[in-house]
C-alpha positions as CSV (number, residue, x, y, z in Angstrom):
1,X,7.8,49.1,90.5
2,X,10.3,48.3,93.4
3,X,13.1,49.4,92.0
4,X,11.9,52.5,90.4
5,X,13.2,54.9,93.2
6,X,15.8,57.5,92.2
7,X,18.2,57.8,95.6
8,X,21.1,59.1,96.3
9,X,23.3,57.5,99.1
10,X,25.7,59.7,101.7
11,X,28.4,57.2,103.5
12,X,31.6,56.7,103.8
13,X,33.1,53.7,106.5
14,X,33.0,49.9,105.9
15,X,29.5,50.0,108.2
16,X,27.7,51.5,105.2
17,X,28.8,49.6,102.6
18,X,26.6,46.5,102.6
19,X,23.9,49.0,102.5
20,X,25.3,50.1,98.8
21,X,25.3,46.9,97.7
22,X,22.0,46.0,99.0
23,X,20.2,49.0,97.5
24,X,22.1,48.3,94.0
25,X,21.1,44.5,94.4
26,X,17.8,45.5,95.0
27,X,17.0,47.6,91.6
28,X,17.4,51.0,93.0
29,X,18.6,53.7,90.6
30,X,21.6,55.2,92.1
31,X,23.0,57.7,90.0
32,X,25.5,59.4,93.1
33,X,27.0,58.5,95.8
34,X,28.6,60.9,98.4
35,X,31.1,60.2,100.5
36,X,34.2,62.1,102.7
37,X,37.3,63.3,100.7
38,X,40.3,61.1,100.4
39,X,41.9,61.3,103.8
40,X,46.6,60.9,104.7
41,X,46.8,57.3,106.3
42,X,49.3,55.3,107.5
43,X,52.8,56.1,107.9
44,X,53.4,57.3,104.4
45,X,50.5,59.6,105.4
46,X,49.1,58.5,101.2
47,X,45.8,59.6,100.3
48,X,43.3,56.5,101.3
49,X,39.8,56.1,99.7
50,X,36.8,55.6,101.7
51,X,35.6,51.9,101.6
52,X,32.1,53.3,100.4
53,X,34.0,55.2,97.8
54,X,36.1,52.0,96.5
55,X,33.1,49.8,96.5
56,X,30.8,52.7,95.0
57,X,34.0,53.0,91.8
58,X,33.8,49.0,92.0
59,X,30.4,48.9,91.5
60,X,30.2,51.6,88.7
61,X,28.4,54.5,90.4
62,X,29.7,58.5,90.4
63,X,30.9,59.4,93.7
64,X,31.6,63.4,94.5
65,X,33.3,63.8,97.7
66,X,32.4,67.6,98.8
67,X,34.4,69.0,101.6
68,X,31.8,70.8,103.2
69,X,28.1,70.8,102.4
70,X,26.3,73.3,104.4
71,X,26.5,76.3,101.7
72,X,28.0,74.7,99.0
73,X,26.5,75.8,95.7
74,X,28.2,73.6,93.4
75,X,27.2,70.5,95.5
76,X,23.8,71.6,95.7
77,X,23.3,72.1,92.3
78,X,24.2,69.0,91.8
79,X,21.8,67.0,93.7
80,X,18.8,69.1,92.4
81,X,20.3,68.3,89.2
82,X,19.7,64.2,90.1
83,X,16.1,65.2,91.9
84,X,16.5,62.4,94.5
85,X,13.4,60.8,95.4
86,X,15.1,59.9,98.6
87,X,18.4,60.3,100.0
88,X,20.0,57.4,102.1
89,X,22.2,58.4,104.8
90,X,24.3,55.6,106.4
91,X,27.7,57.0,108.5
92,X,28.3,60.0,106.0
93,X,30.0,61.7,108.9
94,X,28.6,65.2,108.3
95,X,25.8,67.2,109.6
96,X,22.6,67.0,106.8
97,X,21.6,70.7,106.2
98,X,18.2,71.6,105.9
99,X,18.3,72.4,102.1
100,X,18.7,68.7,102.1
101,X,16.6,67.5,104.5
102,X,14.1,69.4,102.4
103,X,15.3,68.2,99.3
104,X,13.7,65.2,98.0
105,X,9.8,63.9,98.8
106,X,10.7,60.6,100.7
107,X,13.1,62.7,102.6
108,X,16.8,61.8,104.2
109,X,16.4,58.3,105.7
110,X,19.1,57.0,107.8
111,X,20.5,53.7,109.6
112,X,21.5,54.3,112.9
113,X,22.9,51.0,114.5
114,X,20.8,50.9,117.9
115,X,17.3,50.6,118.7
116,X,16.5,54.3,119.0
117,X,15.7,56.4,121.0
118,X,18.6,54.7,122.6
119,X,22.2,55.7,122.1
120,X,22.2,58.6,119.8
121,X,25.2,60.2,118.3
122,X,28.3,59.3,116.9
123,X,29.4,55.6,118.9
124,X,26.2,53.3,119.3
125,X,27.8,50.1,119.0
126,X,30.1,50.8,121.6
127,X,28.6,52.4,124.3
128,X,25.7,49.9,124.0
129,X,28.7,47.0,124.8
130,X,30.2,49.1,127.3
131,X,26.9,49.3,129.1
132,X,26.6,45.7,129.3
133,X,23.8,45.3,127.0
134,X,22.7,42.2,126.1
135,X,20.2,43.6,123.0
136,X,20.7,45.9,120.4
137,X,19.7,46.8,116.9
138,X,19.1,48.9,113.9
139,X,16.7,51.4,113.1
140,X,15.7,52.9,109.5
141,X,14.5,56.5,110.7
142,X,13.6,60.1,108.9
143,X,16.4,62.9,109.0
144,X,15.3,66.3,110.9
145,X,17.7,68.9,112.1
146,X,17.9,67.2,115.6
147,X,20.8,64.5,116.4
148,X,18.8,61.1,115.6
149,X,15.8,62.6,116.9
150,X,14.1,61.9,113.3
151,X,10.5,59.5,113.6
152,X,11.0,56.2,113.3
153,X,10.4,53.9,110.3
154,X,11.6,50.3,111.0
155,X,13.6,48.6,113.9
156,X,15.0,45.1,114.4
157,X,16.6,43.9,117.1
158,X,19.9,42.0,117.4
159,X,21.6,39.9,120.2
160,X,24.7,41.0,121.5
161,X,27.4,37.5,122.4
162,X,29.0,38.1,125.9
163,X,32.0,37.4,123.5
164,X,30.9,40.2,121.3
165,X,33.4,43.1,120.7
166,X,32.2,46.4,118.1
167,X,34.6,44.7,116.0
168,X,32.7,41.6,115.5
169,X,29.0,42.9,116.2
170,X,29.2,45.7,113.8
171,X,29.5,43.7,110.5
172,X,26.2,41.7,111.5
173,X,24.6,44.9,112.5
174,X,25.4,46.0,108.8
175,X,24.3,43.1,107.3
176,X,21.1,43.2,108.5
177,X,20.6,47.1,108.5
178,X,21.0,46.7,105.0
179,X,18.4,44.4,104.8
180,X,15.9,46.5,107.1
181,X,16.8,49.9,104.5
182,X,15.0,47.9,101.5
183,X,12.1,47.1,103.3
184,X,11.9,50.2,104.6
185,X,12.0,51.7,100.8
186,X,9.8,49.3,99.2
187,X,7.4,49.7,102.5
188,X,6.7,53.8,102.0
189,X,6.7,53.1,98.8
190,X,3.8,50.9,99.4
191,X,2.5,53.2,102.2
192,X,2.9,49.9,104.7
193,X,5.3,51.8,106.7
194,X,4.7,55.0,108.5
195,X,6.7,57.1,110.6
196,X,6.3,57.4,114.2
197,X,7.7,59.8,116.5
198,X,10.2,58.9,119.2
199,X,9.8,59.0,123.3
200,X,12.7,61.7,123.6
201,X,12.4,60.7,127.4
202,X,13.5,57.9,127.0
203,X,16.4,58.7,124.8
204,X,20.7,57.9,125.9
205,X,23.4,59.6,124.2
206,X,26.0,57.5,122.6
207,X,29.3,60.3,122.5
208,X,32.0,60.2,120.0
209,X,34.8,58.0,121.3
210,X,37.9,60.0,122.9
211,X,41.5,58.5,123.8
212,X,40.6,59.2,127.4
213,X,37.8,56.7,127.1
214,X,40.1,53.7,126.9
215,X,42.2,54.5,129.8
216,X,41.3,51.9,132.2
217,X,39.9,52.8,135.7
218,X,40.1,50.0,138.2
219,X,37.8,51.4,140.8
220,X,34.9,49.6,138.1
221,X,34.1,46.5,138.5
222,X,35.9,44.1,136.8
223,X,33.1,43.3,134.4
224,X,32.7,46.9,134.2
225,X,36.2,47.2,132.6
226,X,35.6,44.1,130.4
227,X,33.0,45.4,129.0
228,X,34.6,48.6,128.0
229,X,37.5,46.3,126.8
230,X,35.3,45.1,124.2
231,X,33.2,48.0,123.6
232,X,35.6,50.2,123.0
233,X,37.6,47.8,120.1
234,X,39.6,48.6,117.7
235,X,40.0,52.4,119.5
236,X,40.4,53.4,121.8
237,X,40.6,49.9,123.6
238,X,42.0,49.5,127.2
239,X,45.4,50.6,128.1
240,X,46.9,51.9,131.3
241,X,50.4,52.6,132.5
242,X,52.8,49.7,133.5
243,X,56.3,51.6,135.0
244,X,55.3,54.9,133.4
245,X,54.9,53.5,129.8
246,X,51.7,52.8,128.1
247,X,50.3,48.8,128.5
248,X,47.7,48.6,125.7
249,X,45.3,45.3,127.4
250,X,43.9,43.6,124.2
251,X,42.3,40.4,125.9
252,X,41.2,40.1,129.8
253,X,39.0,37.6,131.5
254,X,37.1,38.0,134.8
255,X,38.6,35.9,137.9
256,X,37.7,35.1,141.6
257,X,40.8,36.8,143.3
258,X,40.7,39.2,146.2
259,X,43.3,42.0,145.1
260,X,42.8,45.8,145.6
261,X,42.3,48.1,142.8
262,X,44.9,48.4,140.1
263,X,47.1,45.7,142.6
264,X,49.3,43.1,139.8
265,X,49.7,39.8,141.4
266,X,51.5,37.0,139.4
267,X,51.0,33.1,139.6
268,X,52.4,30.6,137.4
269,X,53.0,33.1,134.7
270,X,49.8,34.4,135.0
271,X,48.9,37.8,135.2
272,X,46.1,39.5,137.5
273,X,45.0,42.8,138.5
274,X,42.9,43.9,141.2
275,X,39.4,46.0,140.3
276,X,37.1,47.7,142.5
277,X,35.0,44.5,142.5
278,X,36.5,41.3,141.3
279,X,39.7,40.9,139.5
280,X,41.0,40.5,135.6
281,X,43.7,38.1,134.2
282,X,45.2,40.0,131.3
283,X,45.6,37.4,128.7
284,X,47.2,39.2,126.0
285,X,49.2,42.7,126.3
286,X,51.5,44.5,124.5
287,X,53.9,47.6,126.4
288,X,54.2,50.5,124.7
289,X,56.8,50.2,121.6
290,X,56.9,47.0,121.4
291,X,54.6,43.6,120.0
292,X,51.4,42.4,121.2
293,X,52.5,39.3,123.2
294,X,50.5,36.5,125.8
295,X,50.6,37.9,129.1
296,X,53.0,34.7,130.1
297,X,55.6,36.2,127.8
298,X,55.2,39.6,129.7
299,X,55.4,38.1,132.8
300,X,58.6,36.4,131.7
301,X,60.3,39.3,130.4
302,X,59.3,42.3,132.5
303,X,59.0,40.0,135.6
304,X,55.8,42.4,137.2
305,X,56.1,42.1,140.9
306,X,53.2,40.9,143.4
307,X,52.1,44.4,144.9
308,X,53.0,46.4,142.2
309,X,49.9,48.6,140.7
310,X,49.1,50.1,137.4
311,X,47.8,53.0,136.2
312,X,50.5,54.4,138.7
């Protein structure tokens, strides 16, 4: 029947957590879930849980939370011990070792959130909304020892909103990879889905995000920098330097203005900056140390001058 499979599921941030539910919903026996060790957060640096281990406890599952997984014995042990028919992989955050991959017949299936083989690694949502694409998806695929260069099972496409940030395109990408992980179960169970290999030619990387990435460069194009803006949400974002302190830029919109690169000009309390095509108002800000606040209230209280540049 359906819901006969044994699996065990690796995950740990919010992204993977409808995929939980779903596979719970569905029937699925789930007698462990893996997920990263309590991490310090915050400013009292307290011990947080993983949002797939709070909704794993919630939903009455065992969770084991292994440091590392590469040689560890115990951990081992104890998935032979639960003999997973198939192990479900959604944003664990660790490499899969090949004990693993070997383990269980149906093998390690992932959700990677882009239509592969584009944008693998560690950032797909973002970099595909920095790159000013207007498609994206999800894609069930087989674990090998490659980074996401595992065959293919199923892929579904999703539209990305020129209003889109990874903040609000993630949770739909979530919802409906969880969706695309039970068919994908039910489907090999029912030898109706087969793996096919990827076109590694045709294959972009999509690299862990670094601080550096959100610094803004104004020799892009203004839609360029937008769309790193709201790729690259909630972190790194956009920021530059306003008077040698740090100006985080939380919300810009692209404007007809002739102004050279990085050059502030100020009308009617409204704030501008050149690019190296086109120009941004910078509609909400916030200077480093102190709130986010509407560019008009910067303007008003730091009084920016025409000429002046950032970044400088």
């Amino acid at each position: 029947m359906p819901g006969s499979l044994n699996l065990v599921f690796c995950g740990t941030p919010a992204f993977a957590v409808p995929t939980l539910e779903k596979l719970v919903q569905a029937g699925f026996y789930v007698p462990l879930v893996v997920t990263q060790p309590d991490r310090p957060r915050g400013r009292g640096m307290e011990l947080a849980l993983s949002p797939v281990k709070q909704r794993g406890l919630q939903l009455g599952l065992q969770v084991s939370q292994p440091d590392k997984i590469k040689n560890n014995q115990e951990f081992r042990g104890q998935l032979e011990r639960v003999a997973p028919d198939a192990i479900i992989v959604v944003g664990y955050g660790r490499i899969i070792p090949q004990w693993m991959i070997d383990l269980p017949p149906l093998g390690n299936l992932n959700l990677h959130a882009s239509l592969l083989p584009k944008y693998r690694g560690a950032a797909p949502i973002q970099w595909a909304i920095a790159r000013d694409e207007s498609v994206t998806g999800v894609t069930t695929m087989r674990i090998d020892a490659g980074l996401d260069t595992g065959d293919i099972l199923l892929q579904r496409e999703i539209p990305i909103a020129p209003q889109d940030t990874a903040v609000t395109l993630a949770p739909r990408m979530a919802a409906i990879g969880a969706d695309l992980m039970v068919e994908t179960l039910r489907g090999l169970q029912a030898g109706t889905v087969q793996p096919r290999p990827q076109d590694h030619t045709r294959a972009t990387l999509a690299p862990i995000l670094k601080k550096e990435d959100g610094r803004v460069d104004f020799q892009l194009t203004a839609k360029e920098i937008l769309n790193r803006l709201r790729g690259f949400q909630p972190w790194p974002g956009a920021y530059t330097t306003f008077r040698g302190k740090n100006l985080h830029i939380w919300t810009a919109q692209p404007v007809e203005l002739a102004a050279a690169a990085a050059q502030v000009i100020v009308e009617n309390g409204h704030l501008f900056v050149g690019c190296g095509a086109g120009a941004l108002e910078l509609v909400e800000v916030q200077l480093e140390g102190k709130k986010r606040m509407p560019a008009a209230d910067f303007v008003h209280g730091y009084q920016p001058r025409n000429g002046e540049k950032l970044g400088y």
